[in-house]
LUMZANU-960432 format. One record per residue: residue in one letter; x, y, z of N, C-alpha, C in turn. Coordinates in steps of 0.1 Angstrom, whole numbers, padded with zeros to 4 digits, always signed. Layout:
BEGIN
AXYZXYZXYZ...
***
This chain:
BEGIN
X-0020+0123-0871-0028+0113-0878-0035+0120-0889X-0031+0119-0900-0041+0122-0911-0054+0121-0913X-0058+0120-0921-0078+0120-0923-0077+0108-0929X-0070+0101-0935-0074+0092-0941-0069+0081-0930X-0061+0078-0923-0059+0072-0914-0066+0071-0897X-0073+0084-0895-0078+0087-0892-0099+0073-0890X-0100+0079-0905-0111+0070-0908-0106+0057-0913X-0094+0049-0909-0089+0034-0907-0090+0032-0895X-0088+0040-0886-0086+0038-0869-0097+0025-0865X-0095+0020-0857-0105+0010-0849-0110+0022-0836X-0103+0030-0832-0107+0039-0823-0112+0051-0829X-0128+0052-0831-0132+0066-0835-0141+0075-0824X-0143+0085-0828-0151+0093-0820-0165+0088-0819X-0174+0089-0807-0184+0085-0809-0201+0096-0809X-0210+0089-0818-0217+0097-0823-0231+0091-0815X-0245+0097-0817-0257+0100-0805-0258+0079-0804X-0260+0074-0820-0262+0059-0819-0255+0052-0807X-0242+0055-0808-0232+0043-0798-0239+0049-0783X-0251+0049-0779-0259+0050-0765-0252+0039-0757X-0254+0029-0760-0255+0013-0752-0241+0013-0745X-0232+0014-0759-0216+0009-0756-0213+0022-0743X-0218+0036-0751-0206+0042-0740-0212+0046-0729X-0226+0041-0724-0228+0046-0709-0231+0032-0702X-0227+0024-0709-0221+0010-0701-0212+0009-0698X-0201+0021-0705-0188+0017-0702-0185+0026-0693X-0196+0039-0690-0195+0050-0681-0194+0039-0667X-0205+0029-0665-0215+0027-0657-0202+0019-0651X-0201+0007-0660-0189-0009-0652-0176-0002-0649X-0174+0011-0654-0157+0017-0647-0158+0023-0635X-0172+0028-0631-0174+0036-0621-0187+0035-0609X-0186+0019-0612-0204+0013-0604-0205+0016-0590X-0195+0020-0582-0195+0023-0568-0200+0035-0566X-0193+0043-0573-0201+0059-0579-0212+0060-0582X-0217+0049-0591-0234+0055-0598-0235+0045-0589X-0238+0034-0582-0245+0031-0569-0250+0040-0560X-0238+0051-0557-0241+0056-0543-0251+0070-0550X-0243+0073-0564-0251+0087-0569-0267+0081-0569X-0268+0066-0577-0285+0067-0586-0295+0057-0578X-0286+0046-0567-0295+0039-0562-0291+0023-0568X-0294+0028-0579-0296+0011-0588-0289+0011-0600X-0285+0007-0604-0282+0003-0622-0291+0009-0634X-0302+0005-0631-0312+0010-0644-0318+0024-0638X-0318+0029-0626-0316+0042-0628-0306+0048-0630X-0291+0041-0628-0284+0047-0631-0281+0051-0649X-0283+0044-0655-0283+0037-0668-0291+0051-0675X-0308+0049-0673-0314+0060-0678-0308+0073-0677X-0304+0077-0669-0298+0089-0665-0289+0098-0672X-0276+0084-0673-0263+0083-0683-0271+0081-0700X-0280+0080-0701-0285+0078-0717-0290+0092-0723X-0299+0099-0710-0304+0116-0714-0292+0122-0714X-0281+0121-0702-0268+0129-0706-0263+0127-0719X-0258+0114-0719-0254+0114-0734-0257+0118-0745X-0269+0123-0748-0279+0120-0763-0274+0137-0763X-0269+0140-0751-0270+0159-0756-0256+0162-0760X-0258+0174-0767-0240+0177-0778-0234+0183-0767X-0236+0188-0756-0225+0198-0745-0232+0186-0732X-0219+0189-0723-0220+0180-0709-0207+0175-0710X-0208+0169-0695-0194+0160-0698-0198+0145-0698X-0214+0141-0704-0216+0127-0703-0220+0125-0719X-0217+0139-0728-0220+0141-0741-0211+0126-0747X-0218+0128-0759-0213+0118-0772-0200+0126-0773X-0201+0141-0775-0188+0143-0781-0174+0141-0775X-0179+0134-0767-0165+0134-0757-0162+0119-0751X-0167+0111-0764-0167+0100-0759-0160+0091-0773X-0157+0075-0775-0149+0072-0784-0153+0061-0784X-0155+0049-0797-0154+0036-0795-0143+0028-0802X-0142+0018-0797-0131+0007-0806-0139-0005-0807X-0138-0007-0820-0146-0015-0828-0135-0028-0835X-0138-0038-0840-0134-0053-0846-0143-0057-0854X-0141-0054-0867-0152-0065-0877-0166-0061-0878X-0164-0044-0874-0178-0039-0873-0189-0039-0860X-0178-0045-0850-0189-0049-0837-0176-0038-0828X-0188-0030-0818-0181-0023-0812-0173-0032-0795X-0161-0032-0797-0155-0040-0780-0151-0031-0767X-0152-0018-0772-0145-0011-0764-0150+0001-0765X-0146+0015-0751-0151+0026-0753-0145+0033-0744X-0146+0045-0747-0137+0057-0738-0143+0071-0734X-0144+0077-0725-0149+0088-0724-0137+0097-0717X-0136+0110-0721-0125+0118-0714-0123+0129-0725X-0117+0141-0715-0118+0150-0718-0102+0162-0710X-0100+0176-0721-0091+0183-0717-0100+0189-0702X-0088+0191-0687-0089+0202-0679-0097+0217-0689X-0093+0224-0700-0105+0235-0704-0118+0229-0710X-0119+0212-0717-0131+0211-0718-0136+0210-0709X-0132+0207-0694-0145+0203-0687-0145+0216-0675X-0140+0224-0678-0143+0239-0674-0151+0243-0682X-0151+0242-0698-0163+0242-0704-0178+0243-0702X-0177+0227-0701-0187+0219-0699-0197+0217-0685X-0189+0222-0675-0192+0217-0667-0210+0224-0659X-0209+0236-0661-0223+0243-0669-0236+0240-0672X-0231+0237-0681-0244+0225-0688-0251+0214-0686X-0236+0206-0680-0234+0196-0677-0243+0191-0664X-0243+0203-0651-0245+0203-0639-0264+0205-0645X-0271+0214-0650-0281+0219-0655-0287+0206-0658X-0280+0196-0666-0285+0186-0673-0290+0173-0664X-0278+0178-0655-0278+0163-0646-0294+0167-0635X-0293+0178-0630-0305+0182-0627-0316+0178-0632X-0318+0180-0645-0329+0182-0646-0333+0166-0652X-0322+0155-0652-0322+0143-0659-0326+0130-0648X-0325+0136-0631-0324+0128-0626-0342+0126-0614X-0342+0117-0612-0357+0115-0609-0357+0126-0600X-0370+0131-0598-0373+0139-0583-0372+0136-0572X-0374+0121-0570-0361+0117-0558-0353+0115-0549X-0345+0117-0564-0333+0116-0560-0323+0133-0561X-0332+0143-0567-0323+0158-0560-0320+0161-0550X-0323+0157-0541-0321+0158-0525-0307+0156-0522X-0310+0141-0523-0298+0134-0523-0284+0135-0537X-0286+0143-0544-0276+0149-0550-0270+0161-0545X-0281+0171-0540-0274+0184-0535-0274+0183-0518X-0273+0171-0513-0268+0170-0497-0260+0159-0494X-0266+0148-0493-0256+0134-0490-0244+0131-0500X-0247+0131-0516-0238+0128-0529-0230+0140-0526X-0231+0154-0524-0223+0165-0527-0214+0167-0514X-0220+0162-0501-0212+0161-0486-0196+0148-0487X-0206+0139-0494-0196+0127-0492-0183+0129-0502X-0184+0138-0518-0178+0135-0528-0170+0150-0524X-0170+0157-0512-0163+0168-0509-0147+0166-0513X-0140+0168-0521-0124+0163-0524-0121+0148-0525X-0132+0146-0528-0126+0129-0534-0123+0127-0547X-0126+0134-0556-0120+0132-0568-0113+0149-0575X-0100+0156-0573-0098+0167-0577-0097+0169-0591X-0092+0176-0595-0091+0180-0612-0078+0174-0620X-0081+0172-0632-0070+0168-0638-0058+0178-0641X-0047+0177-0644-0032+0188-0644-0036+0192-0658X-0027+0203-0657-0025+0208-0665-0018+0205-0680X-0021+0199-0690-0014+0195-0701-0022+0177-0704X-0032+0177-0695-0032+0164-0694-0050+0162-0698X-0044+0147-0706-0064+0147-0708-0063+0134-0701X-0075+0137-0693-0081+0129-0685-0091+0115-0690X-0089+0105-0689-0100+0092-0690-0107+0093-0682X-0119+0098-0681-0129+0094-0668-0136+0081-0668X-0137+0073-0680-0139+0062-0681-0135+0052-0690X-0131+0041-0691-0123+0030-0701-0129+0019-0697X-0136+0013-0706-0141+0000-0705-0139-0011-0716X-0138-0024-0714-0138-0030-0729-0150-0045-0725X-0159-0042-0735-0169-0054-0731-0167-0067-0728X-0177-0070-0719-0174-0087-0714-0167-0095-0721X-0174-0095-0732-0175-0108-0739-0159-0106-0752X-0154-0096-0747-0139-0091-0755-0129-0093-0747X-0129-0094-0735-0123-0091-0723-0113-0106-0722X-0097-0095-0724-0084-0111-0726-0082-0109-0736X-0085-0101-0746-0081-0101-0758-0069-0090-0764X-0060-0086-0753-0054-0072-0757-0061-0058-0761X-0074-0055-0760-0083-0048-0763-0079-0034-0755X-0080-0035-0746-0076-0024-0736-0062-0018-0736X-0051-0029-0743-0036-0020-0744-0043-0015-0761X-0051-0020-0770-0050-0015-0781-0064-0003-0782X-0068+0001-0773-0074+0014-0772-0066+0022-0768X-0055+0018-0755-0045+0031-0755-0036+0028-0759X-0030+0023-0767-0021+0020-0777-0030+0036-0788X-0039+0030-0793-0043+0043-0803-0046+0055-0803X-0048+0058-0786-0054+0068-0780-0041+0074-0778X-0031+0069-0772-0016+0081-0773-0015+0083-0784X-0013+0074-0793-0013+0083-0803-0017+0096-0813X-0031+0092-0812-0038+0106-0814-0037+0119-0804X-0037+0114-0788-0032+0128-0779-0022+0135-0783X-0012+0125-0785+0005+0129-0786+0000+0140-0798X-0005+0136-0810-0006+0141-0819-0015+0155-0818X-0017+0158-0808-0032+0167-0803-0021+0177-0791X-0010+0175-0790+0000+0179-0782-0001+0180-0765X-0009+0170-0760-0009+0165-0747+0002+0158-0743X+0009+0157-0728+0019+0157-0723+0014+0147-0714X+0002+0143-0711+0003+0136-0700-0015+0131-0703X-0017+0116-0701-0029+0113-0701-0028+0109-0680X-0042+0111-0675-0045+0105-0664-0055+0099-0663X-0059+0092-0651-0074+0086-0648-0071+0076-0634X-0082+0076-0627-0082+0071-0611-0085+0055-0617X-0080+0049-0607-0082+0033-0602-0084+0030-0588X-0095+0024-0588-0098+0021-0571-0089+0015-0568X-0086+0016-0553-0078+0008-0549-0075-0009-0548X-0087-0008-0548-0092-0027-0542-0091-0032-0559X-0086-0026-0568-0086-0034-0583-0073-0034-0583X-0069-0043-0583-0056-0049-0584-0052-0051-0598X-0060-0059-0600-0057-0061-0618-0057-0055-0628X-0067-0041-0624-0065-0028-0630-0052-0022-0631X-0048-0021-0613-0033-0011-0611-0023-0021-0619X-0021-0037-0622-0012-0041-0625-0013-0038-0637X-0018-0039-0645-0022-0033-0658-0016-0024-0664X-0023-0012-0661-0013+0002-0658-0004+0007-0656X+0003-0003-0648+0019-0001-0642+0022-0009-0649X+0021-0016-0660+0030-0021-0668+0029-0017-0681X+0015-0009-0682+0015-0002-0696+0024+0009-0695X+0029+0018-0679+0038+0031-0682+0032+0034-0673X+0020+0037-0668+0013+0043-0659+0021+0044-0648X+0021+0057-0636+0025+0058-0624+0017+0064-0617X+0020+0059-0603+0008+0066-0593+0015+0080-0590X+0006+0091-0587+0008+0101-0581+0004+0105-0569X-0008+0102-0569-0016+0104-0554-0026+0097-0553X-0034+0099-0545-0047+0093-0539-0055+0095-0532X-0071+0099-0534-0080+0104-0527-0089+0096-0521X-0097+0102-0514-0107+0089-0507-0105+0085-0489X-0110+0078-0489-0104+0075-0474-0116+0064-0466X-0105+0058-0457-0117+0046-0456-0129+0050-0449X-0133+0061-0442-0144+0064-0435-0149+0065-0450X-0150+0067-0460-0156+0071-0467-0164+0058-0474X-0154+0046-0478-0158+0038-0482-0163+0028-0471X-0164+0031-0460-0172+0021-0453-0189+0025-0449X-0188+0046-0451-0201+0052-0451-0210+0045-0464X-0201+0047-0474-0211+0054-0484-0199+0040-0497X-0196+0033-0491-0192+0022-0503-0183+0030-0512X-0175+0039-0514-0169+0047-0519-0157+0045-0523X-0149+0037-0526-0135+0031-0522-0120+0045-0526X-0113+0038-0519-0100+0048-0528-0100+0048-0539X-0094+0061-0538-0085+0058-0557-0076+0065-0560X-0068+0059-0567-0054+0064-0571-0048+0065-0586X-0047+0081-0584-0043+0087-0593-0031+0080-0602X-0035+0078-0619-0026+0074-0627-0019+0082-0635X-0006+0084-0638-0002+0093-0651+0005+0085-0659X+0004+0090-0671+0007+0082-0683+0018+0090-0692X+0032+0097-0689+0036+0105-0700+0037+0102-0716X+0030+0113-0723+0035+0111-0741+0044+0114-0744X+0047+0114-0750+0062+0120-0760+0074+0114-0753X+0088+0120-0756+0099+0112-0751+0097+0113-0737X+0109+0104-0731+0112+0098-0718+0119+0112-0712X+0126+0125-0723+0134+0134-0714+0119+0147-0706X+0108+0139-0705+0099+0150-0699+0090+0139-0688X+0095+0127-0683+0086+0120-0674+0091+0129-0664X+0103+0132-0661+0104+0142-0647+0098+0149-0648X+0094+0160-0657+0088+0171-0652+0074+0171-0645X+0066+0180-0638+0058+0180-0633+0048+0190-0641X+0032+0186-0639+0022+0196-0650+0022+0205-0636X+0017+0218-0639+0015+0231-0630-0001+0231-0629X-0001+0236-0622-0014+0242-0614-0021+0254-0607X-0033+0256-0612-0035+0268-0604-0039+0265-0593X-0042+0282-0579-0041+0275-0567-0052+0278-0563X-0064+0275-0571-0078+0278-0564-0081+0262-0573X-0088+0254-0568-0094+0244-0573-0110+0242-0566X-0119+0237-0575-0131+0230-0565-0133+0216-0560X-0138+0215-0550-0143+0204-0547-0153+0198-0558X-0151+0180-0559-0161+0172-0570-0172+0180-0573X-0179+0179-0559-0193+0185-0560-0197+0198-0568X-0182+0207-0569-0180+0222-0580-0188+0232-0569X-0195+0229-0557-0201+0236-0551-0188+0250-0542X-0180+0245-0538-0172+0258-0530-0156+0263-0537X-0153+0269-0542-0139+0272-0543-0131+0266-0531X-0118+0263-0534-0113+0263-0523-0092+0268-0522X-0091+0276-0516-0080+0281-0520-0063+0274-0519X-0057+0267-0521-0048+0262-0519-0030+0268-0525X-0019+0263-0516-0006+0264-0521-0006+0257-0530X-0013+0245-0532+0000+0241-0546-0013+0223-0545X-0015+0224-0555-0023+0208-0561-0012+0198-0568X-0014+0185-0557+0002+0179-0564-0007+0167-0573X-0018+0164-0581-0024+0162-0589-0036+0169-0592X-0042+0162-0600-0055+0165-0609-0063+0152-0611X-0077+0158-0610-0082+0145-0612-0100+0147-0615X-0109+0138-0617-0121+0136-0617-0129+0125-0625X-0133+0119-0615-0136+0108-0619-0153+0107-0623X-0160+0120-0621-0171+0123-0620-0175+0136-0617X-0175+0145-0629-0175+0157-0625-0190+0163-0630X-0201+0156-0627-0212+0160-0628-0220+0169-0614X-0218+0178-0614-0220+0185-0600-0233+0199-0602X-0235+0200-0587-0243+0211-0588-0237+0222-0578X-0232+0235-0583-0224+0242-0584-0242+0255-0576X-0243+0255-0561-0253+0268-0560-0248+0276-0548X-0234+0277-0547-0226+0281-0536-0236+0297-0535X-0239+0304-0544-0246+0320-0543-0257+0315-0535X-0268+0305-0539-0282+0304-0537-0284+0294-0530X-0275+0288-0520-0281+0271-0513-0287+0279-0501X-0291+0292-0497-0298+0294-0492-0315+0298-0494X-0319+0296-0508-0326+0302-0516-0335+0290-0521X-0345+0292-0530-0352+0282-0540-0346+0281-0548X-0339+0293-0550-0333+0296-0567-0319+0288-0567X-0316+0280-0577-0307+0272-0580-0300+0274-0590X-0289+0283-0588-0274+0284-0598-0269+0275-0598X-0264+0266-0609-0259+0257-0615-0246+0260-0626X-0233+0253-0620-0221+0261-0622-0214+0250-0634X-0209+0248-0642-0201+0238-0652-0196+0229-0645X-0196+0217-0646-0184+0208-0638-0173+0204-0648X-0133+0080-0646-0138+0076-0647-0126+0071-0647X-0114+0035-0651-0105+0041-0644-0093+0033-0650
***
């Protein structure tokens, strides 16, 4: 995509202003999640607004996108490469700390970090991840959602990604049909119902989306064989990850110091 076509797009990058659009859209793709992480909505909301406003994280502006019609924004996207959010993740964890009431740390680094133990893994290799896709209410029916990723492969493809992914709960029906008709295929699925009956948590299942031609939907992305748990708190050593994933990779990472005061903080939607 050139520069000048580029700045035609309905889908652009988004900058500190678009607050409202893209941690609403964080929020309605992944409400089971920030329920169980924030309690409420408007704490959840506040929370997702300090993340955003900063340039590094993975709840940053820079890593977020809107689609707009006639100047009014309808839609929004957040997501990122497997090395950005090895990046990010850093910061990210630091940020969330220090963003969320005093309350609620407890319950981030015991109950939230116990329950989210392998429920959402990393995304593959070659593949950028959606951790969030939303298109506003009041847009919603209007083809809006095939014409964000309608634009969005295009610019990946052109960015030389091989594979877009992103989780859908299970219990969304209307989501998975969606998806599987835009190209999407399931690969796996994390979660489990003790989980969603503890802690409201539901399944979810892994989507992939191949770019480029049809002679590479067989292939498989690679993997290395150490991955973390959501939480980023433990390594964990494995044969072989038959996806990737994260649907919330804001984590607190103090595997050296959870015996300590001192808190190491390590980098860490459908």
């Amino acid at each position: 995509m050139t520069q000048q076509q580029a700045s035609l797009s309905p889908l652009k990058r988004a900058n500190p202003s678009d607050s409202d659009a893209l941690i609403h859209c964080i929020y309605d793709s992944s409400h089971e999640l920030m329920q169980f992480m924030f309690g409420d909505k408007a704490t959840a909301l506040a929370v997702l607004r300090k993340l955003y406003s900063h340039s590094s994280g993975l709840f940053s502006y820079r890593f977020g996108w809107t689609y707009s019609q006639h100047s009014e924004i309808k839609g929004a996207v957040l997501g990122y490469s497997r090395h950005q959010l090895k990046q990010q993740e850093f910061m990210g964890a630091i940020q969330l700390l220090i963003a969320v009431p005093l309350t609620l740390k407890a319950h981030l680094l015991t109950t939230v970090r116990n329950a989210l133990e392998g429920y959402v893994p990393l995304p593959s290799e070659g593949a950028f991840y959606i951790n969030n896709i939303a298109v506003c209410e009041s847009a919603r029916g209007q083809g809006i959602g095939t014409a964000i990723l309608d634009t969005l492969c295009l610019q990946l493809k052109q960015q030389g990604y091989r594979y877009i992914e992103l989780d859908v709960t299970e219990c969304n029906q209307g989501a998975i049909r969606f998806y599987n008709d835009y190209g999407f295929t399931q690969v796996s699925q994390s979660g489990s119902e003790a989980l969603n009956q503890q802690h409201g948590l539901p399944i979810l299942l892994r989507m992939r989306y191949v770019l480029g031609d049809k002679a590479h939907a067989g292939q498989q992305p690679s993997y290395t064989n150490v991955i973390k748990e959501v939480s980023r708190l433990y390594p964990i050593a494995v044969d072989e990850v038959c996806s990737g994933q994260l649907k919330l990779v804001m984590v607190l990472e103090f595997s050296q110091y959870n015996r300590s005061d001192s808190l190491g903080v390590r980098p860490p939607l459908y």
